[in-house]
C-alpha positions as CSV (number, residue, x, y, z in Angstrom):
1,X,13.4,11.8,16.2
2,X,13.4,9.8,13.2
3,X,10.1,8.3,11.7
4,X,9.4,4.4,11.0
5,X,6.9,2.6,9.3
6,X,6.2,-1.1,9.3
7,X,4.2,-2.0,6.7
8,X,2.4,-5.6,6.8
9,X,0.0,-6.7,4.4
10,X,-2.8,-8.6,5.7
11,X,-3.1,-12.6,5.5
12,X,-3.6,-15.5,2.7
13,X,-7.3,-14.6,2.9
14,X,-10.5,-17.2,1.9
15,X,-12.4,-16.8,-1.3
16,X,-14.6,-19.7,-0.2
17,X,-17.5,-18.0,1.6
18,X,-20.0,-15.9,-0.4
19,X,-19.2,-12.5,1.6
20,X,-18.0,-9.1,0.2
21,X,-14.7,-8.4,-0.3
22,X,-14.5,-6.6,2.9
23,X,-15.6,-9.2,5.2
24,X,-13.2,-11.6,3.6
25,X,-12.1,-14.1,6.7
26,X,-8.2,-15.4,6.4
27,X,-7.4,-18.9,5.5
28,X,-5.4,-21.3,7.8
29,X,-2.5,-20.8,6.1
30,X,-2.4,-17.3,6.5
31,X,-3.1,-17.6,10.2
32,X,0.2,-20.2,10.0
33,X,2.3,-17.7,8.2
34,X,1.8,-14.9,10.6
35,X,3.0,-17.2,13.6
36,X,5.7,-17.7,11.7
37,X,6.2,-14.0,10.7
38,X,6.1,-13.1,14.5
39,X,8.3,-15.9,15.5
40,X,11.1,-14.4,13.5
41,X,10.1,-10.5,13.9
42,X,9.6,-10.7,17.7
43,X,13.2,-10.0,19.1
44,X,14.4,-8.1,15.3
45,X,12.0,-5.2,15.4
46,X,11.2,-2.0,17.7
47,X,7.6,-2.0,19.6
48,X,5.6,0.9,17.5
49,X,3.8,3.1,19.7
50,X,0.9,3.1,17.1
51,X,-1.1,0.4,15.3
52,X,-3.1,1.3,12.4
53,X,-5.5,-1.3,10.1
54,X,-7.7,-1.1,7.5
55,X,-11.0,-2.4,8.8
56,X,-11.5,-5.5,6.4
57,X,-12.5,-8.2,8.1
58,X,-9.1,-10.3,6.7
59,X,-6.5,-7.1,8.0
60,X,-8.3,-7.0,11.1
61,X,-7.8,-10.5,11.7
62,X,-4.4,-10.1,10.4
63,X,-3.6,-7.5,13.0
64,X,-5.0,-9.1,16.2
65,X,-3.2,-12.3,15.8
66,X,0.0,-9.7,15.1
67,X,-0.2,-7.9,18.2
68,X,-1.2,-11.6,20.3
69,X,1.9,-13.0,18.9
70,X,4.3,-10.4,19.8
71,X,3.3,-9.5,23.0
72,X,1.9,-5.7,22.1
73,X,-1.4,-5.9,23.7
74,X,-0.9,-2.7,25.3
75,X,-1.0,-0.8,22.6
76,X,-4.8,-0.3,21.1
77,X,-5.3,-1.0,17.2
78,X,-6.9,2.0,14.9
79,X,-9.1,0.6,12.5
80,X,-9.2,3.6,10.0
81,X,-11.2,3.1,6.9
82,X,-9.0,5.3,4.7
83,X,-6.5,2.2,4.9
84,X,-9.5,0.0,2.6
85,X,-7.1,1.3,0.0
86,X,-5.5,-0.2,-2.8
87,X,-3.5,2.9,-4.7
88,X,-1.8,4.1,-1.8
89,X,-3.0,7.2,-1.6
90,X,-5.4,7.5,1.1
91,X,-2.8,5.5,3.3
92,X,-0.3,8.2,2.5
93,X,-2.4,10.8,3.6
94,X,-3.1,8.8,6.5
95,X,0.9,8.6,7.0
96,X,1.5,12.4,6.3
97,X,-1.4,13.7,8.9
98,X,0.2,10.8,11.7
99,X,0.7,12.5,15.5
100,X,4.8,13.3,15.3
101,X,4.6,12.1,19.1
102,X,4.3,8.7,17.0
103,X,7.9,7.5,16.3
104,X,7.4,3.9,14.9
105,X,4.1,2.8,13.3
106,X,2.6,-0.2,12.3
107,X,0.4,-0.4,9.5
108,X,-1.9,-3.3,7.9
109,X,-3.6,-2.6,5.0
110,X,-3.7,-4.1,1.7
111,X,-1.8,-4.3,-2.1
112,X,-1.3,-2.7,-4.3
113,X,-1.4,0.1,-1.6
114,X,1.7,-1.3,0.4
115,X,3.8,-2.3,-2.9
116,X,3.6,1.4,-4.3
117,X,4.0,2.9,-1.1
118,X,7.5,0.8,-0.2
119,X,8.7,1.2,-3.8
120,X,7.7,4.9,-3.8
121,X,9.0,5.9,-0.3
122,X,12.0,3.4,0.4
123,X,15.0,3.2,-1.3
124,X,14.8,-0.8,-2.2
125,X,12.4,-1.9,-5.1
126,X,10.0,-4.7,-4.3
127,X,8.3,-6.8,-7.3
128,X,5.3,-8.0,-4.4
129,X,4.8,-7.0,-1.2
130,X,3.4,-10.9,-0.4
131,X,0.8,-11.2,2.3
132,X,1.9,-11.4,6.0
133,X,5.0,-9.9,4.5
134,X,6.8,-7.2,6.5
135,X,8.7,-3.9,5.2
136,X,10.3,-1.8,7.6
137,X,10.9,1.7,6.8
138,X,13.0,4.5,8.6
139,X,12.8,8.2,7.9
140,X,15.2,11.0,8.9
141,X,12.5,13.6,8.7
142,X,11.1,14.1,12.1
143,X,7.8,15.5,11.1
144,X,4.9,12.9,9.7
145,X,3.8,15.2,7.1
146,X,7.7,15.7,5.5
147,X,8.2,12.0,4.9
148,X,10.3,10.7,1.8
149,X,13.4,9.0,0.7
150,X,13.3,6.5,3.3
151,X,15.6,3.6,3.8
152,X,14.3,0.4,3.6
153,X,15.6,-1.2,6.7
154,X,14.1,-5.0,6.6
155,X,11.8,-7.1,4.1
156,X,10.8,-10.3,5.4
157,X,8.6,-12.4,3.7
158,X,6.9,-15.9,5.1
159,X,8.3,-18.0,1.9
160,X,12.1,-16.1,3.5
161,X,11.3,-18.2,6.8
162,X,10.1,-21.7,5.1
């Protein structure tokens, strides 16, 4: 069985509060733009059997309101620290050693991490992966850890939806 991946970068986040980077919280706007996102994505993509996030406070955020507003409460988030990445490396190992029982996966994490990792494994180059943007990849490789040349099967962005 094929592979997917559906990439979402995490929120508009707040640099108001005097926290670490980590424990960033999301701005109102981003908590608008992910309604929005879901809106459109919830009858145009398949239900992953996985949901991986980086644990920062602004993915996690960013991934609960995901999974509220399309319905995929069933299915338990993974908050894996190797996705508090921002090369893309860590979150391709994390791809590569993924459970081939997995078919489609969502992931949140972060940039530059996502950017590289859709330019470098699908076949469409993007300038920004924005946040609460959405890249869908699909893989004919039928093992986790022989993913590559993908096709990039849907970008949407919020400012696509405004």
């Amino acid at each position: 069985m094929n592979k997917k991946i559906q990439f979402i970068r995490h929120a508009k986040s707040s640099w108001k509060y005097d926290v670490s980077d980590k424990e960033r919280p999301l701005k109102k706007r981003g908590v608008n733009d992910v309604v929005l996102m879901c809106k459109h994505l919830k009858t145009k993509i398949l239900k992953p059997e996985a949901i991986f996030s980086s644990p920062a406070n602004r993915t996690k955020l960013t991934a609960m309101l995901f999974v509220d507003n399309l319905k995929l409460n069933s299915i338990k988030i993974e908050y894996k620290n190797e996705l508090y990445d921002f090369s893309g490396e860590s979150v391709l190992s994390v791809l590569k050693s993924c459970d081939n029982s997995i078919n489609t996966l969502m992931l949140f994490g972060h940039n530059y991490a996502l950017t590289n990792l859709c330019n470098s494994l699908g076949d469409i180059s993007i300038d920004n992966v924005t946040t609460s943007g959405f890249v869908e990849i699909e893989f004919k490789q039928s093992s986790w850890k022989d993913i590559k040349n993908g096709k990039t099967t849907k970008i949407v962005f919020p400012k696509h939806l405004k």
